[in-house]
KEMAR-281673 format. One line per 10 residues: number of its first residue (from 1); for each residue y negated, x, z of C-alpha. Coordinates in steps of 0.1 Angstrom, whole numbers. Layout:
# KEMAR-281673
NUM) Y/X/Z; ...;
# end
This chain:
# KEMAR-281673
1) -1619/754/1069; -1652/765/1052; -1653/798/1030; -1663/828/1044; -1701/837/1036; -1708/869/1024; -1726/894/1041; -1758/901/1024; -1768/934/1037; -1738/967/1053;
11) -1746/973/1086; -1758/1009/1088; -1729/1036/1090; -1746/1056/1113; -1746/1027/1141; -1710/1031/1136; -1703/1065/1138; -1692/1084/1169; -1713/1085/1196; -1739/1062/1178;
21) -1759/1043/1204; -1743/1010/1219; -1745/980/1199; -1752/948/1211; -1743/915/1185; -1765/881/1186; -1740/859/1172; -1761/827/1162; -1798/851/1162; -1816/818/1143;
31) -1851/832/1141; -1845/865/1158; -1869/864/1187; -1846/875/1213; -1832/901/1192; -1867/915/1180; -1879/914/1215; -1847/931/1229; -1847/954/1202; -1881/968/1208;
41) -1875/966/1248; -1845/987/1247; -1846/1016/1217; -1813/1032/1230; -1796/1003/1215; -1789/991/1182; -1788/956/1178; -1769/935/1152; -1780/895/1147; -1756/873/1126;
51) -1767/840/1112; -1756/813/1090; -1788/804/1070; -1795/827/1048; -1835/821/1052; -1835/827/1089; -1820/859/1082; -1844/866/1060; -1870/860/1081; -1854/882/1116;
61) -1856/911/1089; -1890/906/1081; -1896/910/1112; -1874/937/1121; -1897/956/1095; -1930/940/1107; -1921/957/1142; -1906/991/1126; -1874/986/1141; -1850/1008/1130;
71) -1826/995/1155; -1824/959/1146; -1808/941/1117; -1799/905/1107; -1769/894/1086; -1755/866/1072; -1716/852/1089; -1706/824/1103; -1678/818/1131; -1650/834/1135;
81) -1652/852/1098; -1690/864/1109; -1671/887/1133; -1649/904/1104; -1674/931/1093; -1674/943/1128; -1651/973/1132; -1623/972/1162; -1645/978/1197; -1675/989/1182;
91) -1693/962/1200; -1709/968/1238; -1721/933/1240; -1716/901/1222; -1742/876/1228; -1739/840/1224; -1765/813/1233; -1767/779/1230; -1743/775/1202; -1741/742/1184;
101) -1718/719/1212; -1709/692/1186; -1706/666/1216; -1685/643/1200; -1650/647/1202; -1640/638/1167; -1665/673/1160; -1652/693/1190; -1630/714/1163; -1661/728/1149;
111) -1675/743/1179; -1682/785/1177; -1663/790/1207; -1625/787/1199; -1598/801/1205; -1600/822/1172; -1635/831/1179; -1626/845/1209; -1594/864/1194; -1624/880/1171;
121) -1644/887/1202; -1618/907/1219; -1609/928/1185; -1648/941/1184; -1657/942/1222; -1654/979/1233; -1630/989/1262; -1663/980/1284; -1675/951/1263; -1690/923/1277;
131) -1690/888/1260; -1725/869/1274; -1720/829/1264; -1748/804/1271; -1753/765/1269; -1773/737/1283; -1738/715/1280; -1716/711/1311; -1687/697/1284; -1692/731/1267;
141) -1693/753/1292; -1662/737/1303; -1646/741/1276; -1656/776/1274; -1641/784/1308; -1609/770/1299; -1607/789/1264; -1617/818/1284; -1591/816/1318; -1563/836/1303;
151) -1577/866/1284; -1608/870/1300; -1624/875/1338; -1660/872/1351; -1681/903/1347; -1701/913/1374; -1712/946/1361; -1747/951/1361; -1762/976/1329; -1796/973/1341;
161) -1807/961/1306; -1832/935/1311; -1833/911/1283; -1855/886/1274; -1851/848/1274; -1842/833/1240; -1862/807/1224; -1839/777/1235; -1835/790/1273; -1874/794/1275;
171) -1874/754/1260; -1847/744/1285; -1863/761/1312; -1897/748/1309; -1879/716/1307; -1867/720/1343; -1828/725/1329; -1811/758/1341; -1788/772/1313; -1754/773/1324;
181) -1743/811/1315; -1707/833/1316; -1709/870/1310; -1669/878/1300; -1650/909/1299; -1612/913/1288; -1588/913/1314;
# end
């Protein structure tokens, strides 16, 4: 098991704070175009992204300041351990696309989506939390909805946020492959 990275920058105690607005978490943000663009699209909302690489973080807050976001903020985590800054159900919605599906099954341990990950999930999801996973991979997305049959149900809730494609579903897309997509809440 890898050591935890550290987080680089706090994420603001305000967005935590009673009766803060919701906060939404891009787990995996890599360059941050889906959460700048859903950032500036939905101001009632702070967003969170959380990356490995320390340079793509640095470059989603570049960004974030380019666009005078005050709403929007990259950090540095990885797995399940890039969940431990979050506070107990101060999350609205945890987003997850296209992670990494390490297709061979000698790698299939290092996948995002694991049982741990998902015990992380359900400690930071709200009481109304929704946990929005993504992936071009049918052996993924299996795997997902078997990790996922026990604690966790199909939501069907609608928040009327639109949000915009990510950088890999707009790729897959124009490609002609739909993303296969599970939007979760806790049973």
């Amino acid at each position: 098991m890898r050591e935890a990275l550290p987080i680089i920058q706090p994420i603001p105690e305000a967005w935590l704070a009673p009766g803060a607005h919701p906060l939404e978490v891009d787990f995996g943000c890599h360059r941050g175009s889906f959460l700048l663009a859903v950032a500036e699209g939905v101001p009632e909302r702070n967003f969170l992204g959380v990356e490995r690489q320390s340079s793509r973080v640095d470059r989603c807050n570049a960004g974030i300041a380019r666009h005078c976001l005050g709403n929007a903020l990259a950090v540095r985590g990885e797995g399940a351990s890039g969940l431990e800054v979050l506070p107990q159900a101060s999350v609205a919605v945890l987003h997850i696309s296209f992670p990494d599906p390490w297709p061979k099954r000698r790698h299939a341990g290092r996948r995002l989506i694991s049982s741990e990950f998902l015990a992380g999930a359900a400690r930071v999801l709200g009481p109304h939390g929704s946990l929005r996973l993504m992936t071009d991979s049918a052996d993924y997305f299996s795997s997902m909805r078997r990790l996922t049959a026990d604690a966790w149900c199909e939501d069907e809730r609608n928040d009327g946020i639109v949000r915009p494609p990510t950088t890999f579903e707009k790729t897959f897309l124009r490609l002609g492959v739909a993303p296969l997509r599970l939007t979760l809440r806790l049973r």
